[in-house]
C-alpha positions in Angstrom: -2.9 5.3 -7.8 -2.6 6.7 -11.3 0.0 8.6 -13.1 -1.4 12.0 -12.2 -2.1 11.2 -8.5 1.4 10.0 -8.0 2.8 13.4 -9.5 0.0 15.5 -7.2 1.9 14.2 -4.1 5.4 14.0 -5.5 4.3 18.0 -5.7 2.9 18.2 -2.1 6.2 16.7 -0.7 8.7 19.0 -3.1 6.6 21.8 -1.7 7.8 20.9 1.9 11.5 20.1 1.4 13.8 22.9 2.4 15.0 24.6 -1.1 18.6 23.8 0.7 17.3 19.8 -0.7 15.8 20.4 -3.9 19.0 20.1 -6.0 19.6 16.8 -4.4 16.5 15.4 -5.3 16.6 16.9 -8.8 20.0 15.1 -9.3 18.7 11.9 -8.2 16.1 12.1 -10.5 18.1 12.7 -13.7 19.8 10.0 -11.9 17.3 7.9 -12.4 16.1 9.3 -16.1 19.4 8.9 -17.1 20.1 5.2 -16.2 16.5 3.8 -15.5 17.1 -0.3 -16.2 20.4 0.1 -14.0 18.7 2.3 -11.4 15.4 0.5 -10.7 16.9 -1.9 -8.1 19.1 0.9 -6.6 15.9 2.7 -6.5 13.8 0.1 -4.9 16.7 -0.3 -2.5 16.9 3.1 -1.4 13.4 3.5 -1.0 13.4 0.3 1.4 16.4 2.1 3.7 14.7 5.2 4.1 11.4 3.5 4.7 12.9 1.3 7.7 15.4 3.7 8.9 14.2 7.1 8.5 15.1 7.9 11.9 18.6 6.8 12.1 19.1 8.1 8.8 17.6 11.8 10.3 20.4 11.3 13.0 23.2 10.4 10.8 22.3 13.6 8.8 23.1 15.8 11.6 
């Protein structure tokens, strides 16, 4: 997938996200600008969690 792609649905998705969850995802993306070497595992990490346990994070959210 190239560059542009991967922005085109990183758009589609921020365009479904209540505006109640933007702000969060905005800080967690400076997050990652700021601190990119440190935050690439983190990153990976998180990404792993919420792939394998977006339902039980859905119900811990609530």
């Amino acid at each position: 997938m190239t560059s542009i792609q991967i922005k085109a649905e990183i758009d589609k998705i921020l365009d479904e996200i209540p505006e109640s969850e933007l702000q969060n995802v905005l800080s967690l993306l400076q997050e990652i600008k700021a601190h990119p070497t440190e935050n690439a595992h983190l990153a990976t990490i998180i990404n792993k969690i919420i792939r394998e346990d977006k339902e039980l994070l859905r119900k811990l959210a609530q």
